[in-house]
C-alpha positions as a printed NumPy array, in Angstrom:
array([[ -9.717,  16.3  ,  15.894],
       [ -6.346,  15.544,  14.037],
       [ -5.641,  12.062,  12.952],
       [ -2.6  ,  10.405,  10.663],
       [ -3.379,   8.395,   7.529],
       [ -0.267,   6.374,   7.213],
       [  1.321,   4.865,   3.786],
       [  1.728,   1.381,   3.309],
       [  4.296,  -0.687,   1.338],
       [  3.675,  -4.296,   0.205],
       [  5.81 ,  -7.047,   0.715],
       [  4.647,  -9.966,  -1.432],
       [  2.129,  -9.518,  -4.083],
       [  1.146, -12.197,  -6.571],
       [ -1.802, -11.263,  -9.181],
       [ -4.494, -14.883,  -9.053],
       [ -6.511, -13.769, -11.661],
       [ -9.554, -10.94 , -12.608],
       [-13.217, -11.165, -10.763],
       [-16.24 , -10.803, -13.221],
       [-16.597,  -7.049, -12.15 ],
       [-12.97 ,  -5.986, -13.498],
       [-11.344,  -6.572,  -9.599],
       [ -7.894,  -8.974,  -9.493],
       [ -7.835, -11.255,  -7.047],
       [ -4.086, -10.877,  -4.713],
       [ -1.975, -12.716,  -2.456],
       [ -0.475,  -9.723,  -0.632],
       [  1.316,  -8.942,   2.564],
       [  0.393,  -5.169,   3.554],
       [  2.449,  -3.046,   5.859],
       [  1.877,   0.195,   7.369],
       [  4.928,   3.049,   7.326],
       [  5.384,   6.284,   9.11 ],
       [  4.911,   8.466,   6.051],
       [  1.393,   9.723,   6.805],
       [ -0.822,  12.49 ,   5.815],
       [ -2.851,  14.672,   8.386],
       [ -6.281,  15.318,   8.912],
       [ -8.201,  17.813,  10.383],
       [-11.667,  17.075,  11.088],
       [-14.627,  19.348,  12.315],
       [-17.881,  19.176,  13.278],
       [-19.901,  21.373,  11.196],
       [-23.915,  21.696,  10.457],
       [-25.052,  19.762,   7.601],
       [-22.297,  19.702,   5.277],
       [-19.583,  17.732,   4.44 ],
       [-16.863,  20.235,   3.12 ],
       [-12.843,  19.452,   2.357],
       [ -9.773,  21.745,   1.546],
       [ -6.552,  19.889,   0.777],
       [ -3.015,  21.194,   0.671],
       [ -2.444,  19.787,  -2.632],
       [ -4.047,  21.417,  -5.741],
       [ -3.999,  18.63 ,  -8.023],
       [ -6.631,  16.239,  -5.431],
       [-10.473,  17.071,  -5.547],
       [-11.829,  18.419,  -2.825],
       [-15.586,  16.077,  -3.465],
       [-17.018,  12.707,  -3.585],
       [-14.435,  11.925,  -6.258],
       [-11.891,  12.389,  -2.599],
       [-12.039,   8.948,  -0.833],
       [-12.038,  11.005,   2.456],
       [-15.431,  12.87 ,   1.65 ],
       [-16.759,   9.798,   0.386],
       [-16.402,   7.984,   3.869],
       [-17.371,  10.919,   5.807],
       [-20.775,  10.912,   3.219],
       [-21.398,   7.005,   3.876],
       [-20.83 ,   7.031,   7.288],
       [-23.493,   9.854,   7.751],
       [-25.844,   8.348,   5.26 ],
       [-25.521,   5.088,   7.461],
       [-26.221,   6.713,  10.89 ],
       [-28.909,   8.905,   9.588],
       [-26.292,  11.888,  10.963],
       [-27.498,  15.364,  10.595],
       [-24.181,  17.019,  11.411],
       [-21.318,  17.401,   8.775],
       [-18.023,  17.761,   8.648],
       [-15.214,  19.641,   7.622],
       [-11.838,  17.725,   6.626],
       [ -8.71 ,  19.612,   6.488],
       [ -6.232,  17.039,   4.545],
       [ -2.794,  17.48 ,   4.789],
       [ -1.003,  15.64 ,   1.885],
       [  2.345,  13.883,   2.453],
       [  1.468,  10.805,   0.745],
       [  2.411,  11.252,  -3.039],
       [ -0.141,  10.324,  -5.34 ],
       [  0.214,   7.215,  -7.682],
       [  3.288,   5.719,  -5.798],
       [  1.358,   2.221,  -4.721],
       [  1.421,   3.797,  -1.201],
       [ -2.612,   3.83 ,  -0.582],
       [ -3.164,   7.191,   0.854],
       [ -6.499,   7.859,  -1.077],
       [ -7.518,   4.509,   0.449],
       [ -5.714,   5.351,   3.811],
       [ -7.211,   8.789,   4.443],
       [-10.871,   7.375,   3.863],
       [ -9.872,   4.308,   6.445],
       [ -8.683,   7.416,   9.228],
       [-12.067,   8.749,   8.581],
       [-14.23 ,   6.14 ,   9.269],
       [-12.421,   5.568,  12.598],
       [-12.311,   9.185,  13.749],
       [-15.745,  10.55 ,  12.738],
       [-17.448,   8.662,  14.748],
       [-15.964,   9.594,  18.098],
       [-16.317,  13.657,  16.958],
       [-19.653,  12.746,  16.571],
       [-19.781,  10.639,  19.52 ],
       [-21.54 ,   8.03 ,  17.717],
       [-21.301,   4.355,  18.563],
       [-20.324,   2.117,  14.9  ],
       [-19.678,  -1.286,  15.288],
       [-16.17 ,  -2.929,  13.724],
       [-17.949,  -4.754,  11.404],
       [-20.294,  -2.318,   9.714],
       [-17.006,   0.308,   9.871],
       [-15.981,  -3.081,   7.565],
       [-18.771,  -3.334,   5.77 ],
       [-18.226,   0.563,   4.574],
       [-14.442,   0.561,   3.933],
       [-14.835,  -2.736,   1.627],
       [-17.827,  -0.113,  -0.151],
       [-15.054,   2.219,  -0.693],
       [-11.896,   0.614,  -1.493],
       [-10.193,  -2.729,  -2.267],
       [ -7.459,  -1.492,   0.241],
       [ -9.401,   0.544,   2.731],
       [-10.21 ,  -2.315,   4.982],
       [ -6.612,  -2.626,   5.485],
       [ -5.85 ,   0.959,   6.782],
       [ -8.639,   0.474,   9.646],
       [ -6.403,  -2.022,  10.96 ],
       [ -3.019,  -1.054,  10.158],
       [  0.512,  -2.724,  10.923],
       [  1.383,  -6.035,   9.088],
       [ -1.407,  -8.414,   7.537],
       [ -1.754, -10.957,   4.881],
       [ -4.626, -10.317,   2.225],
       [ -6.437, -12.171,  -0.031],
       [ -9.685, -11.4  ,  -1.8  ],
       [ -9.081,  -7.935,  -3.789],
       [ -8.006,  -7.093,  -0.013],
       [-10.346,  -7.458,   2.123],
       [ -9.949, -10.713,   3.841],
       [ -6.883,  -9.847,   5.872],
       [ -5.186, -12.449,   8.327],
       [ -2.84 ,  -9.638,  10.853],
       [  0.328, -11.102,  11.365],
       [  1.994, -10.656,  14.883],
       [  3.704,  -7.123,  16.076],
       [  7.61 ,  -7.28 ,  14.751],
       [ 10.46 ,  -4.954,  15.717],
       [ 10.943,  -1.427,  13.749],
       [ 12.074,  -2.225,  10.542],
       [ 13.948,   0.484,   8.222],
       [ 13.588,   1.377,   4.619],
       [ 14.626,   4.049,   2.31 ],
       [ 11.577,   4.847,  -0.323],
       [ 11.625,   6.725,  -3.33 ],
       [  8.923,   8.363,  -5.603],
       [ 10.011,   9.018,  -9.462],
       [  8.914,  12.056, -10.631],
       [  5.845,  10.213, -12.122],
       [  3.253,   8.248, -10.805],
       [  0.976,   5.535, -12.329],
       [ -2.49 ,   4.706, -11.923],
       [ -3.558,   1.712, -10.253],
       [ -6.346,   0.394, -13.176],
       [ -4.077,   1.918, -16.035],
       [ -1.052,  -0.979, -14.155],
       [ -3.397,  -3.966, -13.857],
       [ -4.656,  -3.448, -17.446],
       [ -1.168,  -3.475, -18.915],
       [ -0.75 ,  -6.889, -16.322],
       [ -3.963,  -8.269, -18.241],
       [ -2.553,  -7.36 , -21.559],
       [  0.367,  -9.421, -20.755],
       [ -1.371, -12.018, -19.7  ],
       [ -3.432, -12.299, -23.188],
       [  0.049, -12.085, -24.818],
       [  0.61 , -15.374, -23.557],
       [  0.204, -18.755, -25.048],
       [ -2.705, -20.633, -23.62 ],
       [  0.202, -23.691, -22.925],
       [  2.169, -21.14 , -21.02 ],
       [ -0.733, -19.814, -18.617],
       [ -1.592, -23.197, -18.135],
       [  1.38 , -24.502, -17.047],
       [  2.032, -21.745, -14.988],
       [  0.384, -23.131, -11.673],
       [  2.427, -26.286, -11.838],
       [  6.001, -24.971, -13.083],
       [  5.618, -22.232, -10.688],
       [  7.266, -18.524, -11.575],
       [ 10.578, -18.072,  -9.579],
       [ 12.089, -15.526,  -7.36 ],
       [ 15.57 , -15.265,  -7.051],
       [ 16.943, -16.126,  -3.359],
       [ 20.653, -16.53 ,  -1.829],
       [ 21.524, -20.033,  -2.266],
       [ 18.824, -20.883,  -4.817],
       [ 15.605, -19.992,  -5.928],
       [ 11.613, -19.883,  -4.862],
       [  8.62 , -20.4  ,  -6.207],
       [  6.391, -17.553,  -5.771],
       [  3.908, -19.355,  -3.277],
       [  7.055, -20.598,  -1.726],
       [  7.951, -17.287,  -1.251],
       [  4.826, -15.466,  -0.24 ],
       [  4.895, -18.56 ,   2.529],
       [  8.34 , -17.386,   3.547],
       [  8.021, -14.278,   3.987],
       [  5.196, -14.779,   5.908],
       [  6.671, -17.299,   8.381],
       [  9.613, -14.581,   8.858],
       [  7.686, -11.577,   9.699],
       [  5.369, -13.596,  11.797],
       [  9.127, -14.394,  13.91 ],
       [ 10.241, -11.108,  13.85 ],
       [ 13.765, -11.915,  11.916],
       [ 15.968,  -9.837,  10.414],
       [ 15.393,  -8.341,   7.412],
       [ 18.907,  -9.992,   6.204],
       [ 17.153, -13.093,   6.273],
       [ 14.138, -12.227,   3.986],
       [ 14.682,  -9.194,   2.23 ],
       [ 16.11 , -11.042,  -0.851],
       [ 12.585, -12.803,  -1.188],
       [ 10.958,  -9.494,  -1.747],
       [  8.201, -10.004,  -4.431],
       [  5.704,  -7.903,  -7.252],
       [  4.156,  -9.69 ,  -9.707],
       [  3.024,  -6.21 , -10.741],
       [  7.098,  -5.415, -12.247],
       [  5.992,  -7.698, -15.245],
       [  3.718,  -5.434, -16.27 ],
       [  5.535,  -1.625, -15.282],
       [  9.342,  -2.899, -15.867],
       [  8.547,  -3.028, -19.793],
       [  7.226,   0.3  , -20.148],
       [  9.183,   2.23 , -17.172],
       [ 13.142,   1.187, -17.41 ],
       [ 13.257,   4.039, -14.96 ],
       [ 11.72 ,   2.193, -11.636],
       [ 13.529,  -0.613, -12.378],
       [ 16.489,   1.079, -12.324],
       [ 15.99 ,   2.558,  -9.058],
       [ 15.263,  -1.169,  -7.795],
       [ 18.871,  -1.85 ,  -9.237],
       [ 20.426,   1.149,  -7.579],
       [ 19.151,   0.085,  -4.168],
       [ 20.301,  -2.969,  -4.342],
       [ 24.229,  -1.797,  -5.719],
       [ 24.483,   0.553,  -2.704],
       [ 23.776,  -2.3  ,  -0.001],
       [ 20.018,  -2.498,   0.366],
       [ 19.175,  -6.485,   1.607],
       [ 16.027,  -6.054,  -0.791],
       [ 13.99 ,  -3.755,  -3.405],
       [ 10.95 ,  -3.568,  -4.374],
       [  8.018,  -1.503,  -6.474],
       [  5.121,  -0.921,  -3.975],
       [  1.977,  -2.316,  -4.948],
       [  0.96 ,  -0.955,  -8.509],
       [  4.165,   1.935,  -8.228],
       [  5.677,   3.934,  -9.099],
       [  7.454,   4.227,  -5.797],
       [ 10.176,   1.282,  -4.686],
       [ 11.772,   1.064,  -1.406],
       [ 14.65 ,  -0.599,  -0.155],
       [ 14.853,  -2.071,   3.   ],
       [ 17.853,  -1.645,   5.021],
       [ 19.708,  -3.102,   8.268],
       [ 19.816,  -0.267,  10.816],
       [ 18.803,   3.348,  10.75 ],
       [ 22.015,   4.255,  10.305],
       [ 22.284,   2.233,   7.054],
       [ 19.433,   3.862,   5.527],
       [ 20.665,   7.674,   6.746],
       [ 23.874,   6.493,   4.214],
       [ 22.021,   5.167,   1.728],
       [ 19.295,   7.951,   1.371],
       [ 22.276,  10.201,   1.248],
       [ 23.908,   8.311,  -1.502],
       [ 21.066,   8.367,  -3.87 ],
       [ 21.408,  10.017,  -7.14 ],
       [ 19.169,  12.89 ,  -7.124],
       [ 17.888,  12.204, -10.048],
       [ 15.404,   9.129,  -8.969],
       [ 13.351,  11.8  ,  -7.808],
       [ 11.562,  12.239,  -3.733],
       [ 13.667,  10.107,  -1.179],
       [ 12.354,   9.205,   2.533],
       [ 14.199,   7.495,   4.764],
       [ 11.271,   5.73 ,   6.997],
       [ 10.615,   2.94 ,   9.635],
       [  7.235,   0.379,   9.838],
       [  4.276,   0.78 ,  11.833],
       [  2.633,  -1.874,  13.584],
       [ -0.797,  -0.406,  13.869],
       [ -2.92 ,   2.566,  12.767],
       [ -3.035,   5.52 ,  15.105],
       [ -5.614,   8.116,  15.277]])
């Protein structure tokens, strides 16, 4: 059986504060994108085995793919193993959530090779036991979150949408990002954090400015409709930048060369390092993508999703 594990970008993501077991609670809008790595999946006898196409990734439990296809079996009580053939296309540590996506493709296809019946809530019930994000890929296409993820609210199917994305030569690792956001936060006066909620932070808009629940609300109400993305690209938002901007000029100059050659907004996905600009047409993004410096390192030019296919 060969399914696709696609990427996601976010939208909107605001940082509410850190749970008592080390997780941050979000405000994020998830979509899926047509970058998307392949898997190969077969039945086997008693193992679970992987081989993937990239060196650098383990190949056991520490791979989010094995460790679905070993919960799911020691949840059914299966017998049978597996072996997963992953074809990587996602880079790692670009904010994209392939670890998180492959494990979510996994869940959803092993149980028809095995011709096994799982419910949608305990396939749920395992992704949330795997990842902050996983419950996300099961679904796919374009959802609000809250939680550390997991409560997701899917927003209506919206016309193809085109962006150029681009991966820096580096990644970053998701904990390593939200500790430097925590550090930040410490930095600040008690006054300032306080005040915070009230004052609001803003988000710079055509014709004025947002607050950044006024924008998370925006954006939401426009992708619900469909619209443009001349109308809301501008409102683009990553709380996340606070933390990377400082210590990696870099991505934020790639956010600043998207938006000099025409993009209507740029942004760092989730916890980076990749940013993405989203663009008018197709045809836009072909001349953007092609006017790129090379130097900002892996370029795709790539359209949304509106739900995970197998």
């Amino acid at each position: 059986m060969k399914v696709l594990a696609y990427a996601k970008v976010n939208w909107f993501l605001e940082v509410l504060g850190r749970r008592p077991d080390g997780y941050h609670r979000l405000t994020t809008i998830f979509q899926t994108v047509n970058l998307a790595d392949e898997l190969r999946l077969t039945s086997s006898t008693g193992r679970i085995t992987c081989r993937v196409s990239n060196p650098a990734l383990p190949t056991d439990t520490r791979n989010l793919a094995v460790r679905a296809a070993a919960l799911l079996r020691e949840t059914l009580g299966e017998r049978r193993g597996v072996h997963i053939e992953l074809v990587k296309r996602i880079p790692i540590g670009a904010g994209l959530g392939g670890g998180s996506s492959d494990a979510a493709a996994v869940l959803r296809a092993l149980p028809r090779l095995w011709r096994c019946h799982v419910s949608e809530k305990t396939l749920h019930r395992l992704s949330q036991r795997l990842g902050a994000d996983v419950p996300f890929f099961l679904r796919g296409g374009c959802c609000l979150a809250g939680g550390v993820g997991e409560r997701l609210t899917p927003l209506p199917p919206h016309p193809t949408w085109w962006l150029v994305l681009v991966k820096p030569a580096f990644g970053l690792p998701t904990q390593t990002v939200y500790r430097w956001f925590d550090e930040r936060q410490r930095l600040q006066s008690p006054i300032a954090i306080s005040l915070a909620p009230l004052r609001g932070e803003r988000v710079g808009v055509r014709g004025g400015s947002l607050t950044a629940r006024q924008s998370a609300t925006t954006i939401r109400t426009v992708l619900a409709r469909g619209l443009p993305p001349s109308l809301w690209g501008a409102q683009l938002f990553n709380r996340l930048e606070e933390a990377v901007f400082p210590r990696y000029p870099e991505i934020a100059r790639i956010k600043a060369v998207f938006k000099s050659l025409g993009a209507v907004g740029a942004l760092m996905s989730g916890s980076g390092s990749a940013v993405y600009g989203v663009v008018r047409s197709r045809a836009q993004g072909e001349q953007l993508l092609t006017a790129l410096p090379r130097t900002v390192g892996q370029a795709w030019l790539l359209h949304t999703v509106n739900a995970s296919r197998g």
